[in-house]
N, C-alpha and C positions, 0 to 999 in steps of 0.2 A: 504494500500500500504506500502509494507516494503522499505527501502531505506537505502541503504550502501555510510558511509560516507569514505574516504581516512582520513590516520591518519598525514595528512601534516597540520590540527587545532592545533596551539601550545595549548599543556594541561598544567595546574597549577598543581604541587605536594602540594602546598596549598593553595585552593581555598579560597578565601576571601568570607566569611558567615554573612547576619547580618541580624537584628530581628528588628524592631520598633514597636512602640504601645504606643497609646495616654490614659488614665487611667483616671477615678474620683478619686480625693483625699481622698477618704473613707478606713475604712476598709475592704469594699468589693473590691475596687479598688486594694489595696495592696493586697489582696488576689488572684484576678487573673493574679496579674503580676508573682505572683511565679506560679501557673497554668500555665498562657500561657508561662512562662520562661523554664517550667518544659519538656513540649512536646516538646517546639522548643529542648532542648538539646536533646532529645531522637532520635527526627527526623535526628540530624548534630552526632548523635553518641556520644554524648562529653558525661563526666562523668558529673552527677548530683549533685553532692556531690564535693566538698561546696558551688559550685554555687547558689544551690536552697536557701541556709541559709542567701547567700548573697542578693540573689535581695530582699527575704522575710526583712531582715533588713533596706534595702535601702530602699525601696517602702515605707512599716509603719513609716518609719522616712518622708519621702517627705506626705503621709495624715496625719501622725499626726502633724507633728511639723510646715510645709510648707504648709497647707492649703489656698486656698483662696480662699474666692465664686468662682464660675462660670468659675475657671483658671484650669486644669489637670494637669497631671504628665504623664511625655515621659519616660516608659521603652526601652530600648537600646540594642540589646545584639550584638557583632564582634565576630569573629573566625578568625585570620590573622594571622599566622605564629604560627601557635601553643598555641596562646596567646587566653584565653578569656576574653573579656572586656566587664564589665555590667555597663550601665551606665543608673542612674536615674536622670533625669533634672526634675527641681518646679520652680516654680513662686517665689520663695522668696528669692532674690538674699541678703536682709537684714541681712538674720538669715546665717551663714555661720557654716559650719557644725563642731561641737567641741566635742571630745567626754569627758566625763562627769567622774567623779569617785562619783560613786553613794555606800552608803551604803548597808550593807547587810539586812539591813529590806526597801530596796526600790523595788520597784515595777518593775523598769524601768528606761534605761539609759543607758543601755549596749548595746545598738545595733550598734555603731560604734567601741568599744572595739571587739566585737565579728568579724564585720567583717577588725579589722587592724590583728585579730590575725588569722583568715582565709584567708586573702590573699595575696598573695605572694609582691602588690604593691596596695596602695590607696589614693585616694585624694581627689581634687576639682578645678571646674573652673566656675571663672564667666562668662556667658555669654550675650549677650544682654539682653539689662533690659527688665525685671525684674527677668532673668533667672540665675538657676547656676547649675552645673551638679555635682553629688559625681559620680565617677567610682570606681572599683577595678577591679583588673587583678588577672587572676588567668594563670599559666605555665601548661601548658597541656600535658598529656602523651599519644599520639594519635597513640602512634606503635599496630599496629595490633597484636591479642592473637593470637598464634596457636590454630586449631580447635580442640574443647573440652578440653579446657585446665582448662576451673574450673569444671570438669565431673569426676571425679575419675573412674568412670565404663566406659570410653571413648570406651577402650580395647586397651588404649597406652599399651606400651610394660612396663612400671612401674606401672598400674592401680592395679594389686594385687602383694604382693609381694611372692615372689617366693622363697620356701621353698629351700636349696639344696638335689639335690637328692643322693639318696645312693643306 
């Protein structure tokens, strides 16, 4: 049965978007948070990049550094006014999250450098014990491409250029 609605439903120019997901502390854990982080942006449209770089940092920071038996880690993701906000909660509200100036023969330590220099805003909040959340935001450019616009062969009126004639 098809059915026609009246457009007197007030509609959102930005609909409010969000993602939840409960994770193991592992590095398989952190690995499907940037999977499952990866589809949900595809699905909302949004660009992947640097997002993906960001949850992947967040998440391995929350299993490696934030572990603890039998507790998980809450991937997060909003889309509210143009803003996306990734946000990973751990159980270890103790260890509060600092980023690090690590040497050039280290191995590791750069994944809150990486993501203050990816995103546009970042931080942290404590929350109920024994909780605490890192987010970062990223400003989103969500205006819609003209059709074929990354297609050089589109057959726009500038796709080949055009000799003058004689």
């Amino acid at each position: 049965m098809i059915q026609e609605t009246t457009a007197s439903e007030p509609q959102l120019d930005n609909p409010i978007r969000n993602f939840t997901v409960q994770l193991s502390p592992t590095p398989r854990g952190a690995r499907l948070a940037r999977l499952l982080a990866t589809e949900q942006l595809r699905t909302w449209a949004v660009p992947l990049d640097p997002a993906r770089q960001i949850v992947a940092e967040l998440a391995t920071n929350a299993a490696t550094h934030s572990r603890v038996p039998g507790r998980d880690f809450r991937l997060t993701l909003y889309v509210v006014g143009g803003v996306l906000r990734i946000e990973v909660s751990d159980t270890r509200d103790d260890r509060p999250p600092r980023p690090q100036d690590p040497t050039p023969d280290e191995e590791s330590g750069r994944g809150l450098l990486i993501v203050a220099a990816l995103a546009d805003r970042w931080g942290w909040d404590p929350e109920r014990r024994p909780r605490k959340t890192v987010w970062a935001e990223l400003v989103l450019d969500l205006a819609p491409e003209p059709p074929n616009s990354r297609n050089p062969n589109s057959g726009a009126s500038d796709a080949f250029p055009q000799e003058p004639r004689r």
